[in-house]
PDB file of N, CA, C and O in Angstrom:
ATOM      1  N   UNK A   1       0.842  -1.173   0.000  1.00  0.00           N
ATOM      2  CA  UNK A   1       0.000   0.000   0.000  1.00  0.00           C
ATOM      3  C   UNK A   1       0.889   1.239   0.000  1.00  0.00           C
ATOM      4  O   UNK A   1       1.766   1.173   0.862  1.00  0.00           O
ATOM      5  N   UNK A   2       0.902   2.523  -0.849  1.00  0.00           N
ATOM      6  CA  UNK A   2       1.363   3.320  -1.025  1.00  0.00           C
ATOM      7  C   UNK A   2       1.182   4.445  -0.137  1.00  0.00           C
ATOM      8  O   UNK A   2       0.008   4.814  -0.103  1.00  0.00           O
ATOM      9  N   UNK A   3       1.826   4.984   0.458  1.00  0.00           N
ATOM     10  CA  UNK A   3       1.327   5.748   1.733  1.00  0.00           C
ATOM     11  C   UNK A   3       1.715   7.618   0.557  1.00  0.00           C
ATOM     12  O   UNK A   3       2.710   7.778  -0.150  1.00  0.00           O
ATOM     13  N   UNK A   4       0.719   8.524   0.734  1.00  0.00           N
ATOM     14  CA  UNK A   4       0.715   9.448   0.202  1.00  0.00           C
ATOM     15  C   UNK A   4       0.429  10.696   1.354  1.00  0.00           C
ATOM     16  O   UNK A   4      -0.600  10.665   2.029  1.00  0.00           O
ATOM     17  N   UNK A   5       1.488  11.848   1.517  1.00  0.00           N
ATOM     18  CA  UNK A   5       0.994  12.853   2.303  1.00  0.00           C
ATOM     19  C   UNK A   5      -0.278  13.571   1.827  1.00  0.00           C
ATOM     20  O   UNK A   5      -0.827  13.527   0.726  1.00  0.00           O
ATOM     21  N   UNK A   6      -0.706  14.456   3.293  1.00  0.00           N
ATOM     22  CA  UNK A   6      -2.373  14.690   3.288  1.00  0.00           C
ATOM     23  C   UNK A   6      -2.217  16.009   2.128  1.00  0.00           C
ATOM     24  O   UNK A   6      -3.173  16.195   1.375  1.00  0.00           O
ATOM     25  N   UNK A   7      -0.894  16.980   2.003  1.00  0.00           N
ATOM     26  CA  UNK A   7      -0.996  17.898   1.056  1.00  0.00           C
ATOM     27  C   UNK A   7      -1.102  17.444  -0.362  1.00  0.00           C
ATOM     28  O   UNK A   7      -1.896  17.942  -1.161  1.00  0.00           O
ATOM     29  N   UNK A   8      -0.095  16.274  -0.702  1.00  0.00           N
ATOM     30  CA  UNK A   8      -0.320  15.519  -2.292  1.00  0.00           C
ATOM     31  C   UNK A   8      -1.854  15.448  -2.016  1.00  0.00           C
ATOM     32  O   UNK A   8      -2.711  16.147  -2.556  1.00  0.00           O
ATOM     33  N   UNK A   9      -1.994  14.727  -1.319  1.00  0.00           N
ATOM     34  CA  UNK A   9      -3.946  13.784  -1.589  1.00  0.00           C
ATOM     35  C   UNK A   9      -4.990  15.181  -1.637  1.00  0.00           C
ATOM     36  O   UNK A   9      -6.119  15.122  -2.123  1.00  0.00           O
ATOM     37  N   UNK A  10      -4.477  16.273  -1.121  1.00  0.00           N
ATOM     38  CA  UNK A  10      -5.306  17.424  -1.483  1.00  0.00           C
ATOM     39  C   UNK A  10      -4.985  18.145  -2.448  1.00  0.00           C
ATOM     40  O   UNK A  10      -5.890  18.909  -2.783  1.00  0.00           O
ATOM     41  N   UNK A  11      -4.033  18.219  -3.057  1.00  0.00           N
ATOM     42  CA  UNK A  11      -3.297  18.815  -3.807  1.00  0.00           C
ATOM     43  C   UNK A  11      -3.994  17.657  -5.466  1.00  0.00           C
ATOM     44  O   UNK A  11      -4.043  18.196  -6.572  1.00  0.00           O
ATOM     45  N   UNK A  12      -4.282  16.677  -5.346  1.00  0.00           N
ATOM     46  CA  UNK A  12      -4.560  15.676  -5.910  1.00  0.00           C
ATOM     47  C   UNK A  12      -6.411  16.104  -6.365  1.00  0.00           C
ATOM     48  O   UNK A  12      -7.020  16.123  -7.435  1.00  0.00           O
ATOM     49  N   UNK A  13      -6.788  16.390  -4.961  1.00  0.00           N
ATOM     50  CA  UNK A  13      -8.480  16.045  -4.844  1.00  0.00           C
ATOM     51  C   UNK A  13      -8.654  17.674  -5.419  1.00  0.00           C
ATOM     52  O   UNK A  13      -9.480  17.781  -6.327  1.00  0.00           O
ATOM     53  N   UNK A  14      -8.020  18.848  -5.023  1.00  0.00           N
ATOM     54  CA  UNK A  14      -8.243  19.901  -5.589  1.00  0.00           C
ATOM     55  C   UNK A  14      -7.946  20.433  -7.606  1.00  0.00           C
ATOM     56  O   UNK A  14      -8.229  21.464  -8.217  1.00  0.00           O
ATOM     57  N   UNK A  15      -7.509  19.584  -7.887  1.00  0.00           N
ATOM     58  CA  UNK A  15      -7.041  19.151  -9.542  1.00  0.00           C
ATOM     59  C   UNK A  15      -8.394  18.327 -10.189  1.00  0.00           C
ATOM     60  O   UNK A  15      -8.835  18.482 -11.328  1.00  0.00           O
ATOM     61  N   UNK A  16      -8.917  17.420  -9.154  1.00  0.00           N
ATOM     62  CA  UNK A  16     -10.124  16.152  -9.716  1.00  0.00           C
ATOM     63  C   UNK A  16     -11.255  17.057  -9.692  1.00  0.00           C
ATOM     64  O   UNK A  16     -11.898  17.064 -10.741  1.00  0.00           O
ATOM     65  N   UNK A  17     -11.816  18.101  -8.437  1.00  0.00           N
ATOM     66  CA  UNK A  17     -12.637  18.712  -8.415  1.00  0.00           C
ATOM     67  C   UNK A  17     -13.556  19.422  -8.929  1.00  0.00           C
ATOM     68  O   UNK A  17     -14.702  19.583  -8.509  1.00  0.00           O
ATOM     69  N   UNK A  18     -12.840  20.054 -10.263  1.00  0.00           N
ATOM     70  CA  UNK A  18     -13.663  20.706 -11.281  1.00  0.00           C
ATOM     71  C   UNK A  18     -13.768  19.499 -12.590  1.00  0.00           C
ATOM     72  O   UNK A  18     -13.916  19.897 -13.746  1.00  0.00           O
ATOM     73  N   UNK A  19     -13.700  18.409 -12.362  1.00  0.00           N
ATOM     74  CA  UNK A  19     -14.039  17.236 -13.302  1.00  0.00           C
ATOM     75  C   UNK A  19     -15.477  16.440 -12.549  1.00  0.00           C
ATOM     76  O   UNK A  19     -16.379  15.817 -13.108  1.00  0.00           O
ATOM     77  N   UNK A  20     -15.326  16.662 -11.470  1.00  0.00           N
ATOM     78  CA  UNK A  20     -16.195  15.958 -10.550  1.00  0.00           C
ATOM     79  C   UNK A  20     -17.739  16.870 -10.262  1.00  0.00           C
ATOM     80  O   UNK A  20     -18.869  16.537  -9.903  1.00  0.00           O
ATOM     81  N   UNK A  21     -17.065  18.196 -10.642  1.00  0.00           N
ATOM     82  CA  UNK A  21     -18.832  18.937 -10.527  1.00  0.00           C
ATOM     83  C   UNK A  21     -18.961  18.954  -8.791  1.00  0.00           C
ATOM     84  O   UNK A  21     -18.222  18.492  -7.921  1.00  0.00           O
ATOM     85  N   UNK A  22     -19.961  19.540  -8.743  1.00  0.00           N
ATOM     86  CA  UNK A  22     -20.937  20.018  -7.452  1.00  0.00           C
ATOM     87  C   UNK A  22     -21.906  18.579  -7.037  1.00  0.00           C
ATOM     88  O   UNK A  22     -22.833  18.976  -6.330  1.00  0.00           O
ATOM     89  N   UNK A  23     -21.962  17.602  -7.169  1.00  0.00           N
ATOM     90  CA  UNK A  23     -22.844  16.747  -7.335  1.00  0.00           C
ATOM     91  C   UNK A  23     -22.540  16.086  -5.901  1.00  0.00           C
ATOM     92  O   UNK A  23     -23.598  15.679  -5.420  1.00  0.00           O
ATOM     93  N   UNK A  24     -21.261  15.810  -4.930  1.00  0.00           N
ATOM     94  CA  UNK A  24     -21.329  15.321  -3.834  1.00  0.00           C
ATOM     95  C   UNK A  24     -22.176  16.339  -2.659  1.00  0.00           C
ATOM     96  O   UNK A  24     -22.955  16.133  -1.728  1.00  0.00           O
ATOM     97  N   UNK A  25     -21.412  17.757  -3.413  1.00  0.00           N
ATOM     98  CA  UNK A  25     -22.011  18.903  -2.312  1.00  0.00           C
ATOM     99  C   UNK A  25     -23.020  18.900  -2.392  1.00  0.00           C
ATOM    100  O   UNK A  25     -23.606  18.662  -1.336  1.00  0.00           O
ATOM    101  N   UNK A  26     -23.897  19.152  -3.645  1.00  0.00           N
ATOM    102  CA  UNK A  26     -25.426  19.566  -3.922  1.00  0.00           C
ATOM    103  C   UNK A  26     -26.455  18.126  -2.950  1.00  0.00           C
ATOM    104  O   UNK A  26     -27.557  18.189  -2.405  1.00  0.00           O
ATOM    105  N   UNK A  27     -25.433  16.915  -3.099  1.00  0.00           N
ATOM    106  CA  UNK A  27     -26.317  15.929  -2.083  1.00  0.00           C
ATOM    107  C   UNK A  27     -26.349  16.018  -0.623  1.00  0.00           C
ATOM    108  O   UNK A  27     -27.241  15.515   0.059  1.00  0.00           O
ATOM    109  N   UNK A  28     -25.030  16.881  -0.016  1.00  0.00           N
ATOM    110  CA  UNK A  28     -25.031  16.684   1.067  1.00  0.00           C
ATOM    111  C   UNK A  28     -26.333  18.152   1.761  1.00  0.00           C
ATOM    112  O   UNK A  28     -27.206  18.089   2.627  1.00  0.00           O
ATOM    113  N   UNK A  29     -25.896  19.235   0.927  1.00  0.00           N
ATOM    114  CA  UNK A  29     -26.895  20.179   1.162  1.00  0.00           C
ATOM    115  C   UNK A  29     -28.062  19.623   1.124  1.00  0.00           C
ATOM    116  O   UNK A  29     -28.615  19.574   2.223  1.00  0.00           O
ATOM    117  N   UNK A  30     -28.676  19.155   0.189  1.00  0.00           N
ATOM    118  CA  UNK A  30     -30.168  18.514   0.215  1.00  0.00           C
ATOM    119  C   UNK A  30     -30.153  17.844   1.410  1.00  0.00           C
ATOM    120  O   UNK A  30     -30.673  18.406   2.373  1.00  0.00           O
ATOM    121  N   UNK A  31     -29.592  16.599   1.571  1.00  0.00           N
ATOM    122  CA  UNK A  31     -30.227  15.997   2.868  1.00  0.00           C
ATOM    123  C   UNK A  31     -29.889  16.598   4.299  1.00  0.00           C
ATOM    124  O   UNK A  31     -30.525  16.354   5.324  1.00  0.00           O
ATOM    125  N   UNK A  32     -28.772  17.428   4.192  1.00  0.00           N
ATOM    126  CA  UNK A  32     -29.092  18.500   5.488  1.00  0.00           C
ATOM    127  C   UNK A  32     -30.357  19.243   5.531  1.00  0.00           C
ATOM    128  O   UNK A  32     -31.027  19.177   6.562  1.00  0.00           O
ATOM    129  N   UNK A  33     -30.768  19.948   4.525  1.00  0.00           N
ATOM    130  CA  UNK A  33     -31.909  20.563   4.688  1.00  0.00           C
ATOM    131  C   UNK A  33     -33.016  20.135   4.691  1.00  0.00           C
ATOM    132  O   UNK A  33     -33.959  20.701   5.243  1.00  0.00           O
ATOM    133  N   UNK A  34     -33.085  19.012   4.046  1.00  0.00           N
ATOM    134  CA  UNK A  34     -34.364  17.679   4.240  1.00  0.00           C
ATOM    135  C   UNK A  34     -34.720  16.957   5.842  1.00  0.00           C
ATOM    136  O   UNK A  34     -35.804  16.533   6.245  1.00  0.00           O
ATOM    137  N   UNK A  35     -33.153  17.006   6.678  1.00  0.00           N
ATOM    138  CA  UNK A  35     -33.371  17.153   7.861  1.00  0.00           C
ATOM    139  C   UNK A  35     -33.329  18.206   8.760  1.00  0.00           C
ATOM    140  O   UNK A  35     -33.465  18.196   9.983  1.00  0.00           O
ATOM    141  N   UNK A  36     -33.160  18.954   8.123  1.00  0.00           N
ATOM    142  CA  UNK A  36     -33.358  20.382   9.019  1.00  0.00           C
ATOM    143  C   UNK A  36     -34.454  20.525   8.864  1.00  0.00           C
ATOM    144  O   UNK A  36     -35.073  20.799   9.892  1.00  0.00           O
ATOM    145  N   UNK A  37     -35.194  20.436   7.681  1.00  0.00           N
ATOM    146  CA  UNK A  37     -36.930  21.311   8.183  1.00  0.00           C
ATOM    147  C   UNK A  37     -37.943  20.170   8.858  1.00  0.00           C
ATOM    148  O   UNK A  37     -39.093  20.439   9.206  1.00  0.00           O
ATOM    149  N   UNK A  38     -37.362  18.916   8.982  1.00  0.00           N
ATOM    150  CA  UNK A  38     -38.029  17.980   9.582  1.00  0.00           C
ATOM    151  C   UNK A  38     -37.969  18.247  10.798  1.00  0.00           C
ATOM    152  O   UNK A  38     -38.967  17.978  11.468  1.00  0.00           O
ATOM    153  N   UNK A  39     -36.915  18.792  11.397  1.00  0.00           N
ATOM    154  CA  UNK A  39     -36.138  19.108  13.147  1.00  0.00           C
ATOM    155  C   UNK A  39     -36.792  20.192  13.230  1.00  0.00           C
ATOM    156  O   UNK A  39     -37.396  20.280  14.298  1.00  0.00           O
ATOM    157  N   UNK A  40     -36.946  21.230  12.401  1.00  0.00           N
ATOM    158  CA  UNK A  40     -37.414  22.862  12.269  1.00  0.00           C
ATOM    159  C   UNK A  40     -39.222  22.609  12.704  1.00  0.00           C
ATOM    160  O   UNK A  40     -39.815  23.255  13.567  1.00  0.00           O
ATOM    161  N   UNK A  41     -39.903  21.361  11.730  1.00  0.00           N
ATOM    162  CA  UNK A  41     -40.994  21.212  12.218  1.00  0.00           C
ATOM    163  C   UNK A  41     -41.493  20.789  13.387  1.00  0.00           C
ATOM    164  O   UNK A  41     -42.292  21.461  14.040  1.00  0.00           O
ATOM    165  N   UNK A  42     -40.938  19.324  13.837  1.00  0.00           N
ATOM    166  CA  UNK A  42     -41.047  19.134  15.193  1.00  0.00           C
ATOM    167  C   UNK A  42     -41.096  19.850  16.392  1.00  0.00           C
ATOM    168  O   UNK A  42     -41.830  19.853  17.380  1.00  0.00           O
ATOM    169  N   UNK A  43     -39.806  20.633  15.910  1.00  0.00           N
ATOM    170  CA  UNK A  43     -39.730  21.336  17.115  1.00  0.00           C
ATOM    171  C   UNK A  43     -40.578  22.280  17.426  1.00  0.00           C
ATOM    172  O   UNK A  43     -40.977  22.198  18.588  1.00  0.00           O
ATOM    173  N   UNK A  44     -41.210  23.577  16.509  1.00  0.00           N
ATOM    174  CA  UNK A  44     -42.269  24.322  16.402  1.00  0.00           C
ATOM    175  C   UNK A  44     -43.824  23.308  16.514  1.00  0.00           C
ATOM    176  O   UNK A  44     -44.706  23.731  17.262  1.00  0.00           O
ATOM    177  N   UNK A  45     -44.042  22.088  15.791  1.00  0.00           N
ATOM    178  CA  UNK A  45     -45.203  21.789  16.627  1.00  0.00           C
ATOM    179  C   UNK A  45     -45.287  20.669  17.879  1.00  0.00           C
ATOM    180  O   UNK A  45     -46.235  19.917  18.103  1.00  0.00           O
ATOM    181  N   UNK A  46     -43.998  20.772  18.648  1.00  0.00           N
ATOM    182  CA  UNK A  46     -44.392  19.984  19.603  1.00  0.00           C
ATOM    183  C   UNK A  46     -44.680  21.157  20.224  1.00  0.00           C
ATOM    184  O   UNK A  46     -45.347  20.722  21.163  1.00  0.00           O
ATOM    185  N   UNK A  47     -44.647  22.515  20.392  1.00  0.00           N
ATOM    186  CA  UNK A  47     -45.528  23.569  21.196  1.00  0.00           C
ATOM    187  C   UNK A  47     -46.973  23.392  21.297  1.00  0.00           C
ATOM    188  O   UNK A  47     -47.553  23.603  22.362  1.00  0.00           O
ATOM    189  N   UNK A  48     -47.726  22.929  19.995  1.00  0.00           N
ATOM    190  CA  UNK A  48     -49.019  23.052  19.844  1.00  0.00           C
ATOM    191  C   UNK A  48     -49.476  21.399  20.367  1.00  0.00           C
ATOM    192  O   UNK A  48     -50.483  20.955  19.815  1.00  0.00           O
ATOM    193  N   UNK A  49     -49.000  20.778  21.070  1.00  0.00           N
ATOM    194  CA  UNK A  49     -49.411  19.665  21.770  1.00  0.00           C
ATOM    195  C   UNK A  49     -50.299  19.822  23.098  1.00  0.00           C
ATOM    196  O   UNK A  49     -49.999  20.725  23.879  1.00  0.00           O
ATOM    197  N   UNK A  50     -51.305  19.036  23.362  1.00  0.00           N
ATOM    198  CA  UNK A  50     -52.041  19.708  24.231  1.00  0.00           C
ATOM    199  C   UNK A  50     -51.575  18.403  25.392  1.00  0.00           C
ATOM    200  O   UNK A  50     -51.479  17.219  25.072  1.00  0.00           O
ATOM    201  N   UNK A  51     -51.346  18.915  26.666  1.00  0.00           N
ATOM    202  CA  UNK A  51     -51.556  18.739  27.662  1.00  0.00           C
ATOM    203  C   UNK A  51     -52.068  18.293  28.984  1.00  0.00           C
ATOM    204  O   UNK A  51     -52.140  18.800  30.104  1.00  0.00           O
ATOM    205  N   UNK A  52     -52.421  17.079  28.405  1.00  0.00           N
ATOM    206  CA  UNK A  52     -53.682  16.759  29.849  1.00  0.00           C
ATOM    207  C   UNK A  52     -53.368  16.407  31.232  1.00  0.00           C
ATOM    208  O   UNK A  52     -53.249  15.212  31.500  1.00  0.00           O
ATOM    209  N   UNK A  53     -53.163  17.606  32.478  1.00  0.00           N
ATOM    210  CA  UNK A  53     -52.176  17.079  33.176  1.00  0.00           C
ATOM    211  C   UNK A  53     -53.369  16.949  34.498  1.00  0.00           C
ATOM    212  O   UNK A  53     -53.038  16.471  35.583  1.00  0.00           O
TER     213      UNK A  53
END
């Protein structure tokens, strides 16, 4: 196994990057925000839960 420093392997991944497109980022944004407004909802309607104490 070839052991490679972390500046080559970035130095490497920053060269591949504009071949590779936006397509890992654009997924990770989506499912952050797919769980953010799920967390965003919960949390605003567990206020409107009623109470029977």
């Amino acid at each position: 196994m070839e052991h490679s420093s972390g500046a080559a392997w970035l130095a490497e991944a920053a060269n591949a990057a504009p071949q590779q497109g936006s397509g890992d980022l654009l997924r990770v944004v989506l499912i952050v925000m797919f769980f953010g407004c799920i967390l965003t909802a919960w949390f605003l309607l567990r206020g409107y839960r009623q109470k029977d104490d």
